[in-house]
RODO-2510 file (C-alpha; in nm, 4 decimals, decimal comma):
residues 453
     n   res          X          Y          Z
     1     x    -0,5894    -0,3160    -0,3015
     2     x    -0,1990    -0,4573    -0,2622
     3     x    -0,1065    -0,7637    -0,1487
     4     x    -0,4326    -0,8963     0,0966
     5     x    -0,4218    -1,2353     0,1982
     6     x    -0,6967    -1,4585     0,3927
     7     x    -0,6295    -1,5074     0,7222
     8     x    -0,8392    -1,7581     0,9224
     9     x    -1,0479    -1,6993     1,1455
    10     x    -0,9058    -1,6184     1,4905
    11     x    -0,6152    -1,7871     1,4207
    12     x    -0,3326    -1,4681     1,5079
    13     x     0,0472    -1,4702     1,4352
    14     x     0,0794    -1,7278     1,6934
    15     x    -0,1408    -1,9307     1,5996
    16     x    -0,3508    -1,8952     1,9137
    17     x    -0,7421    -1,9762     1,8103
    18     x    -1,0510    -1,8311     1,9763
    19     x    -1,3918    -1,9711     1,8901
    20     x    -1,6250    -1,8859     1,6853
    21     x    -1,9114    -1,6366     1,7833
    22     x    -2,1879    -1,8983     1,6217
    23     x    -2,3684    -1,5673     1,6171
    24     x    -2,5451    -1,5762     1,2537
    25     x    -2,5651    -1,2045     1,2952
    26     x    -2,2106    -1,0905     1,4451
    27     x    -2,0920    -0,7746     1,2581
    28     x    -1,7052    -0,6198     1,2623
    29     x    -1,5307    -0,3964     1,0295
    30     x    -1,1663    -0,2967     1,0323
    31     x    -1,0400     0,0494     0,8527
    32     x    -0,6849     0,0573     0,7374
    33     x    -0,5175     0,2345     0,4232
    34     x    -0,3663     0,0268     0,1290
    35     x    -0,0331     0,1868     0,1046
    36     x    -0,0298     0,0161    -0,2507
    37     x    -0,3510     0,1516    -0,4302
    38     x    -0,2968     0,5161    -0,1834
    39     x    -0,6517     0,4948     0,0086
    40     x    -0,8631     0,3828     0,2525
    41     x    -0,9861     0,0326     0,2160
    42     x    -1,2334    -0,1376     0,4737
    43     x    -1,2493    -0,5545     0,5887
    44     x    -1,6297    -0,6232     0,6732
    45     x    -1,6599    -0,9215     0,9022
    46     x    -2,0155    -1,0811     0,9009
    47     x    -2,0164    -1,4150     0,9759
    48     x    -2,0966    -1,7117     1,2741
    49     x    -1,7316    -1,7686     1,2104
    50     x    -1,5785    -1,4722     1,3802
    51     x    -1,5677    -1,3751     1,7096
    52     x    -1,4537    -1,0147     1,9130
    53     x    -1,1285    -1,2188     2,0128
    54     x    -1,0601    -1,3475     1,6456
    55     x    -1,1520    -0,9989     1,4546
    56     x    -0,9424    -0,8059     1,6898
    57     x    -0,6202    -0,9949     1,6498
    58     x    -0,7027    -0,9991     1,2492
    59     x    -0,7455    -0,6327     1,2556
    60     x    -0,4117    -0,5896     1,4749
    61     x    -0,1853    -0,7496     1,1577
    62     x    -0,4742    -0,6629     0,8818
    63     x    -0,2313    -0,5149     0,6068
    64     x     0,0916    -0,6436     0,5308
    65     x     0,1281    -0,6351     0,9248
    66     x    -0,0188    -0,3037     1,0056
    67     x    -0,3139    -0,2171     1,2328
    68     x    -0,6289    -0,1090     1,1668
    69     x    -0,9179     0,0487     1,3022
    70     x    -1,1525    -0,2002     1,4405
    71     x    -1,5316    -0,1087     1,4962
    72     x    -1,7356    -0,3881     1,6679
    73     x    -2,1192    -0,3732     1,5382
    74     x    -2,0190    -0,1551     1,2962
    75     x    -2,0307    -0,2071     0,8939
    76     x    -1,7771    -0,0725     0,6579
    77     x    -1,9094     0,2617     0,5712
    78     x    -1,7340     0,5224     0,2780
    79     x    -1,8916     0,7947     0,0839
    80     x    -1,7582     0,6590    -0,2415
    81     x    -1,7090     0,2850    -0,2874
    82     x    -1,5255     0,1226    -0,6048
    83     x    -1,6453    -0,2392    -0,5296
    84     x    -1,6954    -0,5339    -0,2790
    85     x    -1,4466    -0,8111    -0,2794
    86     x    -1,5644    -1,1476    -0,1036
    87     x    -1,2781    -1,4016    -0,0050
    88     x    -1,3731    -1,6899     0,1247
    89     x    -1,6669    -1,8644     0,2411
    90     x    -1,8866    -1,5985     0,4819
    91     x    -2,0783    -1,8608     0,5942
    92     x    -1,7660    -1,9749     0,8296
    93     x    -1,4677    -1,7634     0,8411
    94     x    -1,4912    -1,5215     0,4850
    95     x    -1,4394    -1,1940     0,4586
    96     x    -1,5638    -0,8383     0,2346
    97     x    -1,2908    -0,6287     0,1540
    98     x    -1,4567    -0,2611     0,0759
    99     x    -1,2303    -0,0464    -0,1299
   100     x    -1,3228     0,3338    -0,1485
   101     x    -1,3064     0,5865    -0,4049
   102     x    -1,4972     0,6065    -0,7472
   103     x    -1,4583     0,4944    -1,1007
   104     x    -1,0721     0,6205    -1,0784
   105     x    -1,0598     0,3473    -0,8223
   106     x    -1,2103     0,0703    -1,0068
   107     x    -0,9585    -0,1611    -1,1971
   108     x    -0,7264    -0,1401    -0,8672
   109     x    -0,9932    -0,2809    -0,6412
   110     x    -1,0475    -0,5549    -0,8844
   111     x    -0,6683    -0,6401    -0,9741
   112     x    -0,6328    -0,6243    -0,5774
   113     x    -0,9499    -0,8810    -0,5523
   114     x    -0,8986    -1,1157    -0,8195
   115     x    -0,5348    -1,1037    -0,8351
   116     x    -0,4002    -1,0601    -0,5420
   117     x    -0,6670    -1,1345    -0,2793
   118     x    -0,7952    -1,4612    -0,4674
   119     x    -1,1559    -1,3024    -0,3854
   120     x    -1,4595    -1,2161    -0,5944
   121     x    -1,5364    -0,8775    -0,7049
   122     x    -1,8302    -0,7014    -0,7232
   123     x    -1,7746    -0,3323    -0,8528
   124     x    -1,9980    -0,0401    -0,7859
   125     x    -2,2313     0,0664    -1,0936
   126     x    -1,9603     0,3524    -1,1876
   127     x    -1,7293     0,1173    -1,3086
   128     x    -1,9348    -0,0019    -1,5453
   129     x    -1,7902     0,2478    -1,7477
   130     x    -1,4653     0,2602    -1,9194
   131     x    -1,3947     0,6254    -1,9498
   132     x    -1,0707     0,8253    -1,8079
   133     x    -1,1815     1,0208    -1,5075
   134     x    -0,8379     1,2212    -1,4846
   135     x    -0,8001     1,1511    -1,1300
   136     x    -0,6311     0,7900    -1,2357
   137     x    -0,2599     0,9427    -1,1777
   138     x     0,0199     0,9219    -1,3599
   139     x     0,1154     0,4963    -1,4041
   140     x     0,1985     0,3324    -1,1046
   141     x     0,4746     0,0947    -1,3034
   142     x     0,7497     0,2335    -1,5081
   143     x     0,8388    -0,0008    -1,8331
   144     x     1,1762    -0,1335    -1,8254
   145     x     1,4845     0,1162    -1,9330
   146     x     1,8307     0,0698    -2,0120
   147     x     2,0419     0,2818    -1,7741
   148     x     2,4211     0,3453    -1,8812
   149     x     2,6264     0,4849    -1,6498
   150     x     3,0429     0,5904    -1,5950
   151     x     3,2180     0,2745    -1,3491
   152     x     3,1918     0,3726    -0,9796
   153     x     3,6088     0,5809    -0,8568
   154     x     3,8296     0,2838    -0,7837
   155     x     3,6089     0,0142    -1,0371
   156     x     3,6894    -0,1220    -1,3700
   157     x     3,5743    -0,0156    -1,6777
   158     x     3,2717    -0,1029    -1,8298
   159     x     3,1971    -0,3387    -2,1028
   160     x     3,0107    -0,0904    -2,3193
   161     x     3,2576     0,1074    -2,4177
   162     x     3,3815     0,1901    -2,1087
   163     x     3,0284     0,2229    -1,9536
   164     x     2,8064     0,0334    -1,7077
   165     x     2,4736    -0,0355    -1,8839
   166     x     2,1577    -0,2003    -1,6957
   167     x     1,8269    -0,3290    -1,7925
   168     x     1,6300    -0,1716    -1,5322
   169     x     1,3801    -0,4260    -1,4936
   170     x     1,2887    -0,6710    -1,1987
   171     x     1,4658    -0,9695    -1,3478
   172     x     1,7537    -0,7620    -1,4680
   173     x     2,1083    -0,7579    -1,3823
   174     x     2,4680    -0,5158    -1,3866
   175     x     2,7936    -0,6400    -1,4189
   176     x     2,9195    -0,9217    -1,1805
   177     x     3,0675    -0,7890    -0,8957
   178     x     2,8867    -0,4479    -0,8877
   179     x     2,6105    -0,3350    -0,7296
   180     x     2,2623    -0,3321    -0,9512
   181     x     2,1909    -0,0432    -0,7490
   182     x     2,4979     0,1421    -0,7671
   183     x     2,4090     0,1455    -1,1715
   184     x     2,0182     0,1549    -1,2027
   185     x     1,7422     0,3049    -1,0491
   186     x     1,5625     0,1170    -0,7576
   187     x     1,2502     0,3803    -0,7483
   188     x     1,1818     0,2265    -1,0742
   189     x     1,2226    -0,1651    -1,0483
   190     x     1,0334    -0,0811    -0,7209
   191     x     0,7318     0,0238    -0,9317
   192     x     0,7320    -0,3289    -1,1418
   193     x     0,6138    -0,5044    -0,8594
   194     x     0,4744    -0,4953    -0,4970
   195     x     0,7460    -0,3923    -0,2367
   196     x     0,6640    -0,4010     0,1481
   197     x     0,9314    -0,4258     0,4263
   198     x     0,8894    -0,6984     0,6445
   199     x     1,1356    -0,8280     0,8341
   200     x     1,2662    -1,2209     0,8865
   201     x     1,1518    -1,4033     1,1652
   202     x     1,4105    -1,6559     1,1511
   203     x     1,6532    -1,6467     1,4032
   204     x     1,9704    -1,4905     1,4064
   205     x     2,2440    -1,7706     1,4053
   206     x     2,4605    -1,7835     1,6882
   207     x     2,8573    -1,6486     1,7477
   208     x     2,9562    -2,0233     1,7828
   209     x     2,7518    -2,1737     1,4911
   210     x     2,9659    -2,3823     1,3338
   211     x     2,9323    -2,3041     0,9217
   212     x     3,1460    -1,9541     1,0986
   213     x     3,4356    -2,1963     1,0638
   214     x     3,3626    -2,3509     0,7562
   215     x     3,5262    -2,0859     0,5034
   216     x     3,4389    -2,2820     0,2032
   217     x     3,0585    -2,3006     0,3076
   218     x     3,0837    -1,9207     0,3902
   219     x     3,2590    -1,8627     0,0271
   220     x     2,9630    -1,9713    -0,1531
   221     x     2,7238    -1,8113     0,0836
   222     x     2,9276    -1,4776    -0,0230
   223     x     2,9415    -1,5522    -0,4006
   224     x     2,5099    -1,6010    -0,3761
   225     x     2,5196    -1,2723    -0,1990
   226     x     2,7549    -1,1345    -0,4810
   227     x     2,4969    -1,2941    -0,7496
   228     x     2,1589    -1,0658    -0,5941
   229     x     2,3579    -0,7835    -0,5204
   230     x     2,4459    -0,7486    -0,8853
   231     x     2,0489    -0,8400    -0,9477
   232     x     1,7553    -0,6035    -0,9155
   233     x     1,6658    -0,8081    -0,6319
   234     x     1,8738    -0,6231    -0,3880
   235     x     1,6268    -0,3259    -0,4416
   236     x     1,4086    -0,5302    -0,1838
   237     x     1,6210    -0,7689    -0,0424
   238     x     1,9395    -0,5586     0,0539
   239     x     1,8539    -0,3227     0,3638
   240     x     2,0553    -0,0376     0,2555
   241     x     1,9013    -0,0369    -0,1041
   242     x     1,5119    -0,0092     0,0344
   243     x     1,3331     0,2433     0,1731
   244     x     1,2373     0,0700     0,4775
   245     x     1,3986    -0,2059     0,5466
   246     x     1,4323    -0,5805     0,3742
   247     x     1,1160    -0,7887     0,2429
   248     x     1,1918    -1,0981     0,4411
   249     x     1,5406    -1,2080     0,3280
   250     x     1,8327    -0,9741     0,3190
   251     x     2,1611    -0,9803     0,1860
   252     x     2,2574    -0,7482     0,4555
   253     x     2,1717    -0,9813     0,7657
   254     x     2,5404    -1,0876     0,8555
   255     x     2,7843    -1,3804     0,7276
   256     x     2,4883    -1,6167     0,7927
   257     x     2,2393    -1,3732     0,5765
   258     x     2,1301    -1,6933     0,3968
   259     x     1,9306    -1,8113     0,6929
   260     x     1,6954    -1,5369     0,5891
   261     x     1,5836    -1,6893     0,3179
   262     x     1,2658    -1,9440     0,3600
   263     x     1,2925    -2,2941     0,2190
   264     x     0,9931    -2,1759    -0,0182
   265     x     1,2589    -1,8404    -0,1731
   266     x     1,5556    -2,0952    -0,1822
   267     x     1,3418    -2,3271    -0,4037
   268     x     1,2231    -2,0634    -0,6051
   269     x     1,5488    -1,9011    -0,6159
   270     x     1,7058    -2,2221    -0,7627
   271     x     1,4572    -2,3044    -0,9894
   272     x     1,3210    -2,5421    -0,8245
   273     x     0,9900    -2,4307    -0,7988
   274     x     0,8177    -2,2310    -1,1447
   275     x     0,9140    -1,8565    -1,1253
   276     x     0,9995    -1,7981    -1,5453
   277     x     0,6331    -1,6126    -1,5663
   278     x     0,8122    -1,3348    -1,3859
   279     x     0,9584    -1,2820    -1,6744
   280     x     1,3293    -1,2965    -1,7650
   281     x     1,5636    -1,1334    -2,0038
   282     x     1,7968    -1,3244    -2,2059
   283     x     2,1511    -1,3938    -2,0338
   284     x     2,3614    -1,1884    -2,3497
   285     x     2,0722    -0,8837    -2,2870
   286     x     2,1694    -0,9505    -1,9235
   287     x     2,5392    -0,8731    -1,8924
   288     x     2,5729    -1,2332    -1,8842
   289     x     2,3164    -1,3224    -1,6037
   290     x     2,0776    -1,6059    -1,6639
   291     x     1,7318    -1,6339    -1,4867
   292     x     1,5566    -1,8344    -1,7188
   293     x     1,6209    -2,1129    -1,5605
   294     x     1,6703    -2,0374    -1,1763
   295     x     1,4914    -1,7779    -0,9651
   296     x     1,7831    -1,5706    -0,8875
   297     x     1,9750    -1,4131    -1,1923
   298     x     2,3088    -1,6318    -1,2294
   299     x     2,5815    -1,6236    -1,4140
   300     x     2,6572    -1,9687    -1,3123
   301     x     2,3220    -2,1990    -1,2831
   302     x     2,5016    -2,5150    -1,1669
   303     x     2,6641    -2,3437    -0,8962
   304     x     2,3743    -2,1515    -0,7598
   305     x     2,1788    -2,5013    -0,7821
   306     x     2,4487    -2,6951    -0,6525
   307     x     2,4912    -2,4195    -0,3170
   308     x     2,0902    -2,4720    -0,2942
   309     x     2,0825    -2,8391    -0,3086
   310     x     2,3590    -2,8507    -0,0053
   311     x     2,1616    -2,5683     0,1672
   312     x     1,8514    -2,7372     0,1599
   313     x     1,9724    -3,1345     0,2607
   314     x     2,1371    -2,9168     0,5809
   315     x     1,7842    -2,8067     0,6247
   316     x     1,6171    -3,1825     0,6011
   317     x     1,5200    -3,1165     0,2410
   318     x     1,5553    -3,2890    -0,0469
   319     x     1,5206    -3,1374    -0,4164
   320     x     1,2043    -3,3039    -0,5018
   321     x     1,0342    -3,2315    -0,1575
   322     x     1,1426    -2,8391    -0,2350
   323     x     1,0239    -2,8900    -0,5665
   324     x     0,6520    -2,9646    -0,4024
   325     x     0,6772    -2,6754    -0,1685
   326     x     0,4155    -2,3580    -0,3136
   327     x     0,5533    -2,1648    -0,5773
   328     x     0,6182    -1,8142    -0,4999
   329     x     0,3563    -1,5179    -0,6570
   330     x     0,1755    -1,7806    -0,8658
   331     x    -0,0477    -1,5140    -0,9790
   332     x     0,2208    -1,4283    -1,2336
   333     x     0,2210    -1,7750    -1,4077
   334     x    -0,2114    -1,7392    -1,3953
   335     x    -0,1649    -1,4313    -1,6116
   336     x    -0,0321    -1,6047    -1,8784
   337     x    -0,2518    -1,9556    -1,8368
   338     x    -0,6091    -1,7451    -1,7606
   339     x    -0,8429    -1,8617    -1,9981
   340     x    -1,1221    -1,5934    -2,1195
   341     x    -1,4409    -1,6287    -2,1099
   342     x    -1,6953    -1,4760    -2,3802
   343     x    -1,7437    -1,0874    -2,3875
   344     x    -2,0743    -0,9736    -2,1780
   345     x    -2,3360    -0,7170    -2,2985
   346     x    -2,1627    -0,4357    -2,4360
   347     x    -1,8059    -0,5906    -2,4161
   348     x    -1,5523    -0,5971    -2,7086
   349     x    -1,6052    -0,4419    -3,0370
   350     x    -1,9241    -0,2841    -3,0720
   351     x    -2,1098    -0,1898    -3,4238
   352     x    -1,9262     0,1010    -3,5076
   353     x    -1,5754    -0,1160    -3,4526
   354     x    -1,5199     0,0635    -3,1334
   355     x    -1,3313    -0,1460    -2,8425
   356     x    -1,5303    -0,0986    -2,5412
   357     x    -1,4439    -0,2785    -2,1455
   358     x    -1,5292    -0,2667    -1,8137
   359     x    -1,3013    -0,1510    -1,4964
   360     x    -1,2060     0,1984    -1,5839
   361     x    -0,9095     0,3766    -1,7612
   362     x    -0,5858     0,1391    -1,9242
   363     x    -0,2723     0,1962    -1,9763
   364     x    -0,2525    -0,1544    -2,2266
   365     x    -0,4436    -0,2926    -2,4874
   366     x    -0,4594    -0,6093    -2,7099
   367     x    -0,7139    -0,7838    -2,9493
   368     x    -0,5399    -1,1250    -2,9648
   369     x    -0,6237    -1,4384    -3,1813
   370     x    -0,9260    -1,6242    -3,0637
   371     x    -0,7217    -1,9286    -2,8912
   372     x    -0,3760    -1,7034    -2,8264
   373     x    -0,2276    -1,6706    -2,4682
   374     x    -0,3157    -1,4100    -2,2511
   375     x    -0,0364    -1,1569    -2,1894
   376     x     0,1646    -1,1473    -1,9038
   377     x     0,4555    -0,9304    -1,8035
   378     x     0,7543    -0,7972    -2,0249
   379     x     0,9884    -0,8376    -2,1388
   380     x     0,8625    -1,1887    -2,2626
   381     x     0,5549    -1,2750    -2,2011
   382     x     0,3513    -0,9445    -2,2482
   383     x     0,3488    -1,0288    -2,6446
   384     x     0,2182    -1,3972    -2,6802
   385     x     0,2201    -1,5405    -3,0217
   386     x    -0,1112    -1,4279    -3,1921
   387     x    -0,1395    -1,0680    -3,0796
   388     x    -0,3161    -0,8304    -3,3399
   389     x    -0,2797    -0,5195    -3,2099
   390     x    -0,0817    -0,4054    -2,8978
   391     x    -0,0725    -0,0080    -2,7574
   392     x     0,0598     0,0956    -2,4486
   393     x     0,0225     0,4136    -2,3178
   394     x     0,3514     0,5903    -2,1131
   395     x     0,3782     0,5681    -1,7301
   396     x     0,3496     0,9941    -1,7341
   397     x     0,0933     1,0325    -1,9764
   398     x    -0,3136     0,9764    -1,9102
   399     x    -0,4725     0,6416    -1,9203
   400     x    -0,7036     0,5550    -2,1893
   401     x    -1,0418     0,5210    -2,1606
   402     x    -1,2381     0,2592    -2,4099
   403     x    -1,4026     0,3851    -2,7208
   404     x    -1,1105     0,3600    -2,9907
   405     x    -1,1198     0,1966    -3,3225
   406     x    -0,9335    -0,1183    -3,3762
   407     x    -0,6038    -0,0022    -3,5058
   408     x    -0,7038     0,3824    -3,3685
   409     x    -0,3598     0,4951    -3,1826
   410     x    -0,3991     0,8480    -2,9606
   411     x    -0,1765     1,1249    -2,9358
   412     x     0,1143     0,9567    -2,6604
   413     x     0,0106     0,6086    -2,7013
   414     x     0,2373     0,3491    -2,8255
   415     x     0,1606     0,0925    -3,0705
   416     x     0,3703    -0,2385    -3,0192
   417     x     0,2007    -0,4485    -3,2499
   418     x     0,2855    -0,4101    -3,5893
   419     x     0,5768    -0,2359    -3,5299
   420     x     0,6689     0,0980    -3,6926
   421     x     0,3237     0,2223    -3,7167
   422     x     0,1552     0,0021    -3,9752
   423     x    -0,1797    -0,0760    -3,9557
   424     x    -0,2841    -0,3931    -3,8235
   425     x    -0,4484    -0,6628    -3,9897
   426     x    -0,8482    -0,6063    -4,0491
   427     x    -1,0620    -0,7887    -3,8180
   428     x    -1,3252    -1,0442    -4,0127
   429     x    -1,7053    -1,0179    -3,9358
   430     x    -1,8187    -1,3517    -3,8010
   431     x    -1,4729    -1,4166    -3,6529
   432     x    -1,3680    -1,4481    -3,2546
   433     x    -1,1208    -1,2428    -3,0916
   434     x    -0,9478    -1,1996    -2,7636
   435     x    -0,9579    -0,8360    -2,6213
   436     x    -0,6882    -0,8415    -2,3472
   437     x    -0,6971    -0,4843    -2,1231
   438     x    -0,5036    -0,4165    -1,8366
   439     x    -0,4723    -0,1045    -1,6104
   440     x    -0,1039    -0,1213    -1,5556
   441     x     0,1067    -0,4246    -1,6020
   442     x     0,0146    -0,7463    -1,4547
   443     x    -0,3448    -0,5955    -1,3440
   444     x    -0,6109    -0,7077    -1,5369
   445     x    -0,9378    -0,5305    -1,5650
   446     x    -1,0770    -0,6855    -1,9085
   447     x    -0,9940    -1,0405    -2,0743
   448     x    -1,2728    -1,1978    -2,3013
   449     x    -1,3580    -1,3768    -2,6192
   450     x    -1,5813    -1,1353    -2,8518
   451     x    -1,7239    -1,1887    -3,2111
   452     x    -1,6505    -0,8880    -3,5117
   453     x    -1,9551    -0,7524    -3,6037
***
């Protein structure tokens, strides 16, 4: 499961409304494939809320804007389900998301539920288990790389000894005034988080728009084009750079490009609005780019904010109203505030010292202090203060499945915490813990409290 959102009921990208059925027993399902977890996934309609009318214009734009299958009187219906997500209320206008597949399947259905979705999951009985099937695939999200490269015929020479050298991460940057993806691999930032074309539906501004006169306006509207080119965001917001086309704004769309950009980015992108659980490196890691403070990597923060506070008063906005608008992804700064519960029946260390969770196969592991932060994503925030014991296993080697002692680390798997191999610290019987497992990064399958036996 990707990026699913609630839609209400009837309502269609329009915004026309048609009533509610009132029909306690009205039944609808809608087919469609998540292009993110690679299979089938069903939306179950079953509520007096919905109507024919208001299912079929939900099941026209049902996945990131993509038709599905709709089947009136119908339920959803696959050989092999992973779980049953339930987002909203489906005594109005709620919704079941059914994902299919098996146990391989299960941690993406529930990262897609709870994560992304904002829904409650209920998995199937085979993910009870935590075992590696072998059908999980090689990691969907490749850990960030440094990629050095020789200057572009006709550019300057690099500052690494002649070279170009990248942090090819989401938040990372090249050189000002290159291209990020002239010097680093897109396919790979790609993989670090959700990428979906969709294109603006802001109007294009018109030939006698008057900012098309105003060559210091359209100076700065260059230079902020200059500042994401050079950024890993280009690999989704720079036409060219994508596979399909731009995620909503694009650095491509024309002199005017920055009309692209919603008043929600442009707060976001000038800090305005809380985007530092994305993660950020530091500016002298960053070939002098600085994100910890704005949304958009910067090599000048005053400047970007000062462009965004003029952009948004021509829009009728003030700072502190963008400051109130929604931030952007917020399930990125939950990561890192989620507070666990206690471990269930059979959850955490068992009596032999064995780790054992629920939601399949992981790729990362932590037993944290009782009252540390959960992890997020790298490259600062998937280490809080407190962590234990840390493994990761590679993006092309298998997933793990539970069973390991504390401090056990497999053939391929990396141990981050201690470094160099050392043994961690021994866990004391009596004591809580926080075991901390996710699937891939930022996709949570296990995070609970658990006493040492």
């Amino acid at each position: 499961m990707g990026c699913d959102t609630a839609s209400g009921a009837g309502a269609d990208a329009g915004g026309e409304v048609d009533a509610a059925s009132g029909d306690p027993g009205f039944l609808a399902s809608c087919v469609y494939e998540n292009t993110f977890a690679g299979a089938p996934e069903c939306r179950e309609y079953r509520s007096p809320g919905w109507s024919e009318g208001a299912v079929t214009r939900d099941c026209r734009r049902v996945f990131l804007g993509m038709a599905g299958e709709l089947r009136v009187g119908e339920p959803c219906a696959f050989e092999r389900v992973a779980g049953r997500c339930t987002v909203g209320d489906l005594a109005t206008d709620g919704y079941v998301i059914v994902s299919s597949g098996g146990a391989e399947a299960c941690g993406a259905a529930q990262t897609g539920c709870e994560t992304f979705a904002g829904g409650t999951f209920e998995a199937d009985a085979s993910c009870d288990a935590c075992t590696a099937t072998g059908a999980e695939g090689p990691g969907a999200i490749v850990p960030t790389t440094p990629d050095c490269r020789d200057p572009r015929p006709g550019e300057p020479p690099g500052q690494s000894d002649g070279r170009v050298c990248t942090p090819t991460l989401i938040s990372g940057s090249t050189e000002e005034g290159r291209a990020f993806a002239d010097y680093a691999d897109c396919g790979v930032v790609r993989t670090q988080r959700p990428y979906y074309a969709m294109p603006s539906d802001t109007p294009r501004a018109g030939e006698d728009d008057p900012r098309l006169e105003d060559a210091d306006y359209l100076a700065e509207v260059d230079w902020v084009r200059s500042q994401a080119e050079a950024s890993a965001c280009s690999c989704c917001h720079s036409a060219s750079r994508t596979p399909s086309g731009a995620a909503v704004w694009d650095t491509e769309a024309g002199p005017l490009w920055i009309d692209t950009v919603t008043d929600e980015a442009l707060a976001m992108i000038a800090g305005y609005t809380d985007s530092a659980a994305f993660g950020f490196l530091e500016a002298s890691q960053n070939n002098g780019f600085d994100r910890s403070r704005t949304g958009l990597p910067t090599t000048d923060v005053p400047r970007l904010q000062a462009f965004a506070e003029r952009e948004l008063a021509r829009r009728g906005l003030s700072v502190e109203e963008a400051a109130a608008l929604p931030p952007f992804a917020p399930f990125f700064r939950e990561l890192i505030d989620h507070v666990p519960d206690d471990c269930g029946p059979g959850v955490g260390l068992d009596d032999e010292g064995r780790l054992r969770w629920t939601g399949g196969a992981a790729r990362y592991v932590w037993v944290l202090e009782a009252a540390a932060r959960s992890p997020g994503v790298p490259p600062n925030w998937d280490l809080p203060e407190g962590t234990l014991w840390a493994i990761t296993v590679p993006a092309d080697a298998s997933p793990l499945g539970c069973g390991m002692a504390y401090g056990e680390v497999a053939d391929a798997v990396i141990q981050r915490v201690p470094a160099d191999g050392v043994a961690p610290s021994p866990l004391v019987s009596g004591e809580t813990y926080y075991l901390a497992v996710m699937r891939d990064i930022a996709q949570p399958i296990t995070r609970c409290r658990f006493v040492a036996p």
